[in-house]
Each structure stands twice: as structure tokens, then as C-alpha cells.
C-alpha positions in Angstrom: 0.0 0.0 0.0 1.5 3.3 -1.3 1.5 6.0 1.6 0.9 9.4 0.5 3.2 12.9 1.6 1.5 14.3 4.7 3.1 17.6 3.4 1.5 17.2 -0.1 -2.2 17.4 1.2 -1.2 21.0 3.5 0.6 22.5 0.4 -2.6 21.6 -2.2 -4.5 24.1 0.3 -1.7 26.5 0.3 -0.6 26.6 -3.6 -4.7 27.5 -4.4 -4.5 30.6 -1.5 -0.9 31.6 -2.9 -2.3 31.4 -6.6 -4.8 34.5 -5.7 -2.1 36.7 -4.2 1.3 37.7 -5.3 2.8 39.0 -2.5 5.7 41.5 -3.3 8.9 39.2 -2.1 7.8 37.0 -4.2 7.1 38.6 -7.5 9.3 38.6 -10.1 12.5 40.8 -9.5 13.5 43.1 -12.8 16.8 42.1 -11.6 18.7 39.8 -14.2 21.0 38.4 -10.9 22.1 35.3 -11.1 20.1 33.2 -7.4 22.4 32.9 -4.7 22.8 30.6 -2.2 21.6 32.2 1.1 21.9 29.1 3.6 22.4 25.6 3.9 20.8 23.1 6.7 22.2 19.5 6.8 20.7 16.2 8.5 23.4 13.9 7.9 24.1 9.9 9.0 26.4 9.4 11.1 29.9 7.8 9.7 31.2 3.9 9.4 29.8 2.7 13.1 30.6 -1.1 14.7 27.3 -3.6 15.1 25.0 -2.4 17.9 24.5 -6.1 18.7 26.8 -7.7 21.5 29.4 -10.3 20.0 27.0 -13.0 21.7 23.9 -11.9 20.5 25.6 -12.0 16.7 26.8 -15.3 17.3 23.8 -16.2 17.8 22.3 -15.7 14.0 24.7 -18.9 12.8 27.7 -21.3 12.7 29.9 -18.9 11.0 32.0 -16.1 13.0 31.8 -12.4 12.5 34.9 -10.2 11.9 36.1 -8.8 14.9 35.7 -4.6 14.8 38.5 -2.5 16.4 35.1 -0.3 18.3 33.1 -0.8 21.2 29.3 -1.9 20.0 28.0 1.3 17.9 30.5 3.0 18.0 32.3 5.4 14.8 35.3 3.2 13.8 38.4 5.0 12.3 37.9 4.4 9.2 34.4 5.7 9.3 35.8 9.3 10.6 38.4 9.2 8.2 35.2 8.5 5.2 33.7 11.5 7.1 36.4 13.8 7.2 37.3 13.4 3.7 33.2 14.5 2.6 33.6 17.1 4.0 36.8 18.1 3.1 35.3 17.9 -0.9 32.6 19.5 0.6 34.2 22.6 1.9 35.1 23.6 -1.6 31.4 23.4 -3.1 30.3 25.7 0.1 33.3 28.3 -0.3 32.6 28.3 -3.8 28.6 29.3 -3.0 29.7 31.8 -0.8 28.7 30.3 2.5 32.4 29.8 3.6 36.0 31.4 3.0 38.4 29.4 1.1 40.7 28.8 3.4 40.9 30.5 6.4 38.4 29.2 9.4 34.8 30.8 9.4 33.6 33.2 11.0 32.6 32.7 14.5 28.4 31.7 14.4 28.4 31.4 10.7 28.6 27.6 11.5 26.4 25.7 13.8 26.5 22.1 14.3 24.3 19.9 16.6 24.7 16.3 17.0 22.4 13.7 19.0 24.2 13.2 22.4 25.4 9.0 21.4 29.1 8.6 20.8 29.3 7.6 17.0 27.1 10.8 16.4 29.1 13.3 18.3 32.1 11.8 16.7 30.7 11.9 13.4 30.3 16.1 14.0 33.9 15.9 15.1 34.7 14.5 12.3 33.0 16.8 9.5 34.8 19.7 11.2 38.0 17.7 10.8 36.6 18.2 7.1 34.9 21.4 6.8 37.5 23.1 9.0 40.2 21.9 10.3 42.0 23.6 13.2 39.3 26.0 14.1 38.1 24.4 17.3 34.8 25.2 16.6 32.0 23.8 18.9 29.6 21.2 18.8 26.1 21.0 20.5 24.4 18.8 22.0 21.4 17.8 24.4 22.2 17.2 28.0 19.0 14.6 28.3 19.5 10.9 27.9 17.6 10.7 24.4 17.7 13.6 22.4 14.2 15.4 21.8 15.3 15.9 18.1 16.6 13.0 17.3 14.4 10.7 19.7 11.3 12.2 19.8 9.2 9.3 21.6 12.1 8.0 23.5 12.5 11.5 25.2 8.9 11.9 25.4 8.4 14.8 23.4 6.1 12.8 21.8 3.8 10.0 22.3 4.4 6.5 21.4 2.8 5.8 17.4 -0.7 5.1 18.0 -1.9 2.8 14.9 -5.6 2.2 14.7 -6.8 -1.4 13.0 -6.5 -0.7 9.9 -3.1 1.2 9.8 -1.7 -1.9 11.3 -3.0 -4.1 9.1 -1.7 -2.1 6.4 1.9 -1.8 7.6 1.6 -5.5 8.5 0.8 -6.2 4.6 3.5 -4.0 3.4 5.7 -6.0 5.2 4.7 -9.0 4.0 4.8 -8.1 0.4 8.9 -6.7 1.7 9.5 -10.3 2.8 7.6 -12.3 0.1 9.5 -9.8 -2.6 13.2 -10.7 -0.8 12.7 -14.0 0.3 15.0 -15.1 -1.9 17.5 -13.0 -0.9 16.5 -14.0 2.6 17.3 -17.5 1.9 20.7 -16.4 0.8 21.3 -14.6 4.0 20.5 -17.5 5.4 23.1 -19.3 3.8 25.9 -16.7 4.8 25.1 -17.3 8.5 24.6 -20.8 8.4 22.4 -23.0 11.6 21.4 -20.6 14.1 21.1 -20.7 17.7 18.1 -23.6 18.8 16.3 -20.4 20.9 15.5 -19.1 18.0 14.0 -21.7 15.8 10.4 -22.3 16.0 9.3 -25.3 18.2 9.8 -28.7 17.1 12.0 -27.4 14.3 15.8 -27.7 15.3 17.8 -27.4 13.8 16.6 -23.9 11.8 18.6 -21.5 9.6 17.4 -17.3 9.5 14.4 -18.1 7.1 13.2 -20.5 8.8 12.5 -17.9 11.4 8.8 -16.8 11.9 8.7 -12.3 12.2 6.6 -10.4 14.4 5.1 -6.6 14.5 5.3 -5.3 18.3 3.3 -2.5 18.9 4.0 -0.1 21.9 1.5 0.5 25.0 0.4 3.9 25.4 2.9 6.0 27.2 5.6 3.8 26.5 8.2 5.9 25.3 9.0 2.9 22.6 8.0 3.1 18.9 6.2 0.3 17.0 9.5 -3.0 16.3 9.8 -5.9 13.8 11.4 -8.8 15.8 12.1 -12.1 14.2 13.4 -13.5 11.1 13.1 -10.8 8.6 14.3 -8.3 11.6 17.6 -10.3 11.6 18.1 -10.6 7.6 17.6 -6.3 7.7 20.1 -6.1 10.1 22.3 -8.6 8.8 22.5 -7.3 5.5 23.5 -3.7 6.7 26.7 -5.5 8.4 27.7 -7.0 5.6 27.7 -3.4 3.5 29.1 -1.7 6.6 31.8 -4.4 6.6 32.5 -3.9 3.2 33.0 -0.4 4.2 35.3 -0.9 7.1 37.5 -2.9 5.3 37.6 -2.5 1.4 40.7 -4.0 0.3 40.0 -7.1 2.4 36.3 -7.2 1.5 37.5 -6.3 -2.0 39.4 -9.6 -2.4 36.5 -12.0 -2.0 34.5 -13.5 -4.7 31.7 -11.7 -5.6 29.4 -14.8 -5.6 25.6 -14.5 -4.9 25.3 -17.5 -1.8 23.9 -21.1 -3.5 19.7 -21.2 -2.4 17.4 -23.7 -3.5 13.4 -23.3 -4.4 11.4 -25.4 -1.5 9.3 -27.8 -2.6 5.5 -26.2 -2.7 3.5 -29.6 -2.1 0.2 -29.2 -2.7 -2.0 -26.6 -2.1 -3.5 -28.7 1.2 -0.3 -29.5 2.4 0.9 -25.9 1.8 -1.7 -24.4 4.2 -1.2 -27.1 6.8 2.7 -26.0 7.2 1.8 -22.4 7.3 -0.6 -22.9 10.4 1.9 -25.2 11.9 4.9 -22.9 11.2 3.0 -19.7 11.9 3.5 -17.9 15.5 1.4 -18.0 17.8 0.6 -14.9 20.4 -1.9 -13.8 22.8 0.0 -10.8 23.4 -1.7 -7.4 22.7 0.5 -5.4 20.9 2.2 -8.2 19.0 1.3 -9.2 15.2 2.3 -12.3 13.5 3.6 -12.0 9.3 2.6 -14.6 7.1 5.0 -17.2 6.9 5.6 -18.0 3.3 9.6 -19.3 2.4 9.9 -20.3 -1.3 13.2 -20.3 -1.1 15.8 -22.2 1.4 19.7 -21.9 1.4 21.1 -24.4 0.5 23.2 -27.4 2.5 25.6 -25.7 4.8 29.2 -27.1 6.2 30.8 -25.8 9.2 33.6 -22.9 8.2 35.7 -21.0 10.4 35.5 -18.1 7.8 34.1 -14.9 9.0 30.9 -13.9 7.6 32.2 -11.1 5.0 31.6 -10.8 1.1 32.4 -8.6 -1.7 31.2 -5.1 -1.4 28.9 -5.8 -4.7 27.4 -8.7 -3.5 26.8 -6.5 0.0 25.1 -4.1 -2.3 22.8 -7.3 -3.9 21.8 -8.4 -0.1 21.3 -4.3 1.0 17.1 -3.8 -0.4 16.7 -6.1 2.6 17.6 -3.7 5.1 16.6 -0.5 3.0 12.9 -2.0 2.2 12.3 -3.0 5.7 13.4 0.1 7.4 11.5 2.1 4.8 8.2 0.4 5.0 8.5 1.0 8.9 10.2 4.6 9.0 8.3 6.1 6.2 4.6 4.7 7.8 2.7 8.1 8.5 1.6 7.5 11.9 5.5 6.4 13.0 7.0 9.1 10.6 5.0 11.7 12.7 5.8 10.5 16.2 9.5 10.2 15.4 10.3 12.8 12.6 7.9 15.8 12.9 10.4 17.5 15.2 13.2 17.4 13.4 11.7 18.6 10.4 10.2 21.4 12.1 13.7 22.4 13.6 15.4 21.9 10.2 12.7 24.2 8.4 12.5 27.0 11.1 16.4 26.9 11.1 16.4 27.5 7.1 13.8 30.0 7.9 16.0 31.7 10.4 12.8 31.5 13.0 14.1 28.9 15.1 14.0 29.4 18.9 17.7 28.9 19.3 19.5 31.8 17.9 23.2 29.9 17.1 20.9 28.4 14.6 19.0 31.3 12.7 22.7 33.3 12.6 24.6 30.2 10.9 24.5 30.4 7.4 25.3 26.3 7.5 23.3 24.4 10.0 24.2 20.8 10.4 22.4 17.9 12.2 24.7 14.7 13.0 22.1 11.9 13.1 20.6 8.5 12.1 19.8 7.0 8.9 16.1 6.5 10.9 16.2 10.6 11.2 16.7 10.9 7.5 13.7 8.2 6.4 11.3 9.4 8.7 11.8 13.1 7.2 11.4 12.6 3.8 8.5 10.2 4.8 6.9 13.2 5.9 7.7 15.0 2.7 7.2 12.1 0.3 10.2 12.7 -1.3 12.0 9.6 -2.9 15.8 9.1 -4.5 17.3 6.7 -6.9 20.7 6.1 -5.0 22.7 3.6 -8.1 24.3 1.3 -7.6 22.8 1.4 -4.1 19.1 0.5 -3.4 16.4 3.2 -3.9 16.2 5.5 -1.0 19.0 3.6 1.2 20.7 5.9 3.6 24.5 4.9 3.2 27.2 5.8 6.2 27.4 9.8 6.0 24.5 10.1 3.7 22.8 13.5 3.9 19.3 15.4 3.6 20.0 18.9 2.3 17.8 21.8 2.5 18.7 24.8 1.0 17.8 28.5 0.7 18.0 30.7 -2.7 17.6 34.2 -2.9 16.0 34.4 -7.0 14.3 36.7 -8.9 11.1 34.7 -7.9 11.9 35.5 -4.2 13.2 33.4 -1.3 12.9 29.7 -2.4 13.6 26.4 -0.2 15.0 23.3 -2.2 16.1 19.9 -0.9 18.6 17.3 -2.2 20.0 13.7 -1.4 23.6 13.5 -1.4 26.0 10.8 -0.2 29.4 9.7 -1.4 30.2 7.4 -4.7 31.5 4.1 -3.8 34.9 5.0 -5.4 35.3 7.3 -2.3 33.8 5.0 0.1 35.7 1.7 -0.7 38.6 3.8 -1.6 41.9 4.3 1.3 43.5 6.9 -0.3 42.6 10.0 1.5 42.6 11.9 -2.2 40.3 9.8 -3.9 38.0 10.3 -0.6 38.3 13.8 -0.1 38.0 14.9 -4.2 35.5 11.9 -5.2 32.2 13.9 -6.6 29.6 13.0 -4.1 26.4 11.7 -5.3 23.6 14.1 -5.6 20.2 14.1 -6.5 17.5 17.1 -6.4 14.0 16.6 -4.5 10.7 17.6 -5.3 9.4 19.5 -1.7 5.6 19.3 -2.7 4.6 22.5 -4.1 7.6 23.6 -5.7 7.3 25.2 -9.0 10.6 27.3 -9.6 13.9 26.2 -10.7 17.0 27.0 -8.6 20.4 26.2 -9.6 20.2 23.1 -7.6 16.8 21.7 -8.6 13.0 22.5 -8.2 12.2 24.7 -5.1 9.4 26.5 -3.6 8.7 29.5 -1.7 10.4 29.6 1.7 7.0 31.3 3.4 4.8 28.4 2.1 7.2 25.8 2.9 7.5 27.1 6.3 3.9 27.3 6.7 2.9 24.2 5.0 5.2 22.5 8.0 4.2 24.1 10.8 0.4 23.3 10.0 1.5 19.9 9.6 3.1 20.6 13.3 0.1 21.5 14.8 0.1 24.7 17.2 0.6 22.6 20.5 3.9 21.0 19.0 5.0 24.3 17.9 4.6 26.0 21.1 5.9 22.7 23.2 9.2 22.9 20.7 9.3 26.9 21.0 9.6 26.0 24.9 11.9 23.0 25.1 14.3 24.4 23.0 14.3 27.7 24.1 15.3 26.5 27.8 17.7 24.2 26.6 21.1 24.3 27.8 22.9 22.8 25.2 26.7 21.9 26.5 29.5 23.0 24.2 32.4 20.2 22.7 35.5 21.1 21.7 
């Protein structure tokens, strides 16, 4: 089920209002200046991070052993701040050239703010893009002082409530993930096959020993004031995260990674039986749960890896088989992140501090003076925006709307004839940079970029369509609603936000 741009139904409203009135900043200048590039407000992913799972929890998944990462669990590696720094090195020239920077010497004090959710891989990640951008400058980065960030972690905070689905919205999001896992299962099955038998705890009962698609998934929805969003657990929760190891392996170390086959892992169809027998195997196989909150997928494998012998390889392939396996991760975490009701619980607050920050009307002043605003966050922060927004990117020759390590969200602000217009685009680097270790190659490597459609826009800006800034500020704060805004105006006026060097 296709889920349609909260953003695009406010701006319909707004584009027939605007359409009677031409208000003077926005008419047509007699001026023949060229637009120019007034500010710039980032929501980038953090950098190159270790697996958030404990070493036993990943051993877990299958016979095979994982590599062994030189970073505590989550945390930026090196090689991910190095992949950082050199961005934004290549970056530095692009935003000098616009005008928003010198060329060389450090900028001036406040014409940079930078504000990074308060875990370790973020806040390095920040470090590291001003290890980039400049270099030497000790400039500052912000942060919250609270456990969960209200920006970044909305319902964790408690800034907002816990996603309330009705019946029929989890149905839906239950069927788009079922047509996710019916669409990859065959990729599933290859997963499978990388991480061989896994642990009996995890296999369904009376079916020992299991492999990863053998293993049924379950929706978990959160109790009213929870502070916990809605969770996939299971089998297809596993796969996701498995195949975002294998590209951020791949990542972490590219010549090693580099030097492996590129061979798609040997599956098998399973054999259907008949249509009887079929049925009989999904009732059997299928979960069962008399929790509230807690919603069963179909359980459908057509595909099953096949035999497995013991190895004491590590689980690592080559970075363009990674990129085959990846549309696991990126399709499940869309289809969750991108669902309205979850997109507003955990993204509407971020996207109203990005847009008043472009505006220059947010409540924290650092932010309105910097003519480059950046936000050090999660791929998570970056779906559940553009969910909001309905904006989409094709991201060769990785998956459609994947969120690679130090991927980025861009909004920017054009002064034009036309007026003041916002525009957004996608940017992340090529994989040339990313599996490259020559700092050169990472630093000059043209990054990836590809311009959005905010809904509404209508003029052309030098870096795609855009639309006026006044309508796109409204448009998002009516989406907002009045008692967010005023609850944001308060919390982040009042926040003390601690300064790192």
C-alpha cells in the first residue's frame, strides 16, 4: 500500500491561497542576478559505526563467526571518521565556492552551527565533518544534555507519544511487510546461507535445527505512554540487520572485503507440495501470540539456502554482492520509518527544527545566525523526514532510498528573482570514495547528488525545483500543529545545550 506525503495534502491548500495573491517578495525581480545561495541546513548519518548487537547476540544468528571490529558496540570506527572527514573536506570547496564559507581561512565565529544527537558515534561523526569542513578552528559542537535527544528521539524522550496505529493502519503496515518479505525471500534465503544453523532459541518449536528463514517475524506494537515506537522482531528483523553488516563491513575494510568473490550464496526453491499441504505448514509454522500489541507475518519461504558445512571463515563478502543483499535492510526500514503515523511520532520534530532553522525563525539563535546548519544523526532521522515530505531518490548502484554511512538530507535557501525559495537534495558519497583508502580519492571523489521535489515547488533553482520559503514554512508548521510548535518553541528555548571542543 503506497503512503501518500502528509506535506503534499497541506501544500494543495496553500498553492490555491498563494495562486490568488502575489505578495511583493515574491514577485518577479526586474533584476537579471544570477540566485544565490543564502543558507544551507544539513541532516546527515552518522559515519562507518561497529554492530550495535553484543558479539553473543551476533553469534547467535549462525555457525559462522563475525569479523572482529576494532570499536566498542556502535560506536564510529576509524575508518568511518576518516570516510567523514574526507566528505567534507570535498565538501568545503562546493560551500566556499557558494559563498557560505571562506576558502581557506576558518569561518567566522556563528556562521557555522553544528548539533549532534548526544550518542558517541554521532558526536564523533560532528567531530569529524569539522575535521573536514575546518580543520584547526576548534569550533564547537552542541548537544542535548537529556538521555535521548528530543530531536533525534522524539518518543524515546517523550516529546512525543508512542505511534498510536488504529486497525486498519496496522493491518496495512503488517501487509506492506509481508509483500517486503515475500519480494526478498529469496534473498532472505541467501542470508541465510551466509550465516549458516542458528542458535536452537531461535527456531520455532519442534523445528531444530533452523537456519534465518526459517524464522517466523513479528510486528510489536508499543502500550500507550511507553516511550518505545512500533518494532519488527524475528526472522526478517535479523536478515535487515544482517544485510546492513555486511555493506558496513565492506565499508570498514575494502581491500579485504574487495578480495572476496563476488558470488551470490547457492539457495534452493522449497518444494511447494500441494496446495492442502501448503496451508497445513503455514498454520503449523505460523507464531502464535496472545499478546496485545504483538502481530504475527505470514510465513511464506519459497526459497531455502542451501546445505551448509561448518567454516571457520568470518561472515564477510564482496562489497557488490553487500550491495545485492542491501534492499533487505533499505525495504524494511523504509516500509516501517516512512509509515505516517511512526514518521510523525519520530520525525515531525526534526523537520520542524530543520525548516525554522532554514527560515531563520528557530527558537535557538546559534541556529538562525549560521548560514550552515548541520544535524549529526541516524539514517532513521533521514527516512522518517522525507516520509513526511514524500520525497524519494534513486541512489545507483545502491538500493532506492538507502541511507548509506554519512548520507545527507539537504535543505537549501536561494535568494532568486522569484523571491526566497527552499529546495532539498540527497547527497552521499560514490563508492569509489567509500571503498577507496586513499585519502585523495575520498576527499575529491564527486559526491552523489540528487535534487527533490518539496511538494509544491514550481521554480527552478540552480540546484533543482524549489518552492517559496514562506509556504514551505507554513505548510510544515500546519502539519506541526500549534501545540507541537509552542511545546518545541519551549523546550528548545530552555535548553542548555553543553559545548564540545
Amino acid at each position: 500500500m503506497r503512503c501518500v506525503s502528509v506535506l503534499a495534502a497541506a501544500l494543495a491548500g496553500f498553492a490555491f491561497l498563494s495562486s490568488l495573491s502575489c505578495p511583493s517578495e515574491l514577485r518577479a525581480s526586474p533584476s537579471d542576478e544570477a540566485p544565490r545561495l543564502l543558507k544551507v541546513v544539513v541532516l546527515s548519518r552518522h559515519g562507518v559505526r561497529a554492530p550495535l548487537q553484543s558479539p553473543e547476540t551476533l553469534s547467535a544468528w549462525g555457525t559462522h563467526a563475525w569479523p572482529e571490529w576494532n570499536a566498542s558496540p556502535g560506536a564510529l570506527t576509524e575508518r568511518g571518521a576518516a570516510l567523514i572527514e574526507g566528505e567534507w573536506t570535498g565538501l568545503r570547496e562546493s560551500l566556499a565556492f557558494n559563498g557560505l564559507l571562506p576558502a581557506s581561512e576558518c569561518p567566522e565565529k556563528g556562521s557555522v552551527f553544528i548539533y549532534a544527537d548526544n550518542e558517541e558515534r554521532t558526536l564523533a561523526t560532528a567531530k569529524a565533518m569539522l575535521d573536514g569542513l575546518a580543520p584547526g578552528c576548534g569550533m564547537p559542537v552542541a548537544s542535548s544534555r537529556d538521555r535521548y535527544d528530543p530531536i533525534f528521539h522524539p518518543v524515546r524522550n517523550g516529546l512525543m507519544t508512542s505511534p498510536v496505529l488504529s486497525a486498519g493502519e496496522k493491518a496495512d503496515l503488517a501487509d506492506n511487510l509481508a509483500d517486503v518479505s515475500a519480494a526478498m525471500d529469496r534473498r532472505l534465503a541467501e542470508l541465510s546461507a551466509l550465516l549458516g544453523t542458528t542458535s536452537p532459541h531461535l527456531c520455532p518449536p519442534g523445528q531444530i535445527p533452523c537456519s534465518l528463514s526459517d524464522i517466523p517475524t513479528t510486528l510489536n506494537f508499543p502500550k500507550v505512554h511507553s516511550h518505545e515506537s512500533v518494532s519488527l522482531r524475528g526472522g526478517l528483523a535479523i536478515a535487515s540487520t544482517t544485510a546492513e553488516l555486511l555493506l558496513l563491513e565492506s565499508l570498514e575494510w575494502p581491500q579485504r572485503s574487495q578480495l572476496i568473490a563476488a558470488n551470490i550464496p547457492v539457495t534452493q526453491p522449497k518444494a511447494p507440495g500441494t496446495p492442502v499441504e501448503q496451508k497445513a505448514r503455514e498454520i503449523i509454522l505460523a507464531p502464535k501470540y496472545d499478546k496485545p500489541g504483538v502481530m504475527p507475518l505470514p510465513f511464506r519461504p519459497r526459497w531455502e539456502p542451501a546445505p551448509l558445512s561448518a567454516s571457520d571463515g568470518n561472515i564477510m563478502v564482496n562489497p557488490s554482492t553487500a550491495l545485492h543483499l542491501l534492499p533487505v535492510h533499505t525495504r524494511v526500514q523504509n516500509a516501517i520509518q516512512r509509515f505516517p503515523a511512526i514518521a510523525r511520532q519520530e520525525g515531525m520534530p526534526l523537520l520542524l527544527f530543520m525548516t525554522e532553522a532554514l527560515a531563520g525563525t528557530s527558537p535557538i539563535r546559534e541556529a538562525n545566525e549560521a548560514r550552515l546548519v548541520i544535524l549529526s544523526g541516524h539514517d532513521t532521522n533521514i527516512i522518517n523526514v522525507a516520509g513526511l515530505l514524500g520525497l524519494h531518490w534513486k541512489n545507483t548502484p545502491f538500493p532506492r532510498d538507502s541511507t548509506p554511512p554519512g548520507s545527507m538530507l539537504v535543505f537549501r535557501l536561494w535568494d532568486t528573482p522569484q523571491g526566497k525559495l527552499a529546495q532539498a537534495t540527497f547527497q552521499c558519497q560514490t563508492t569509489a570514495a567509500l571503498l577507496s583508502t586513499d585519502e585523495s580519492v575520498m576527499a575529491e571523489a564527486a559526491l552523489r547528488q540528487e535534487s527533490l521535489i518539496l511538494p509544491g515547488s514550481f521554480a527552478q533553482t540552480p540546484a533543482g525545483p524549489g518552492l517559496p520559503l514562506d509556504a514551505f514554512l507554513a505548510s510544515v508548521h500546519a502539519m506541526a500543529g500549534e501545540s507541537l510548535d509552542a511545546k518545541m518553541t519551549k523546550l528548545l528555548a530552555a535548553t542548555q545545550r553543553p559545548q564540545h571542543e
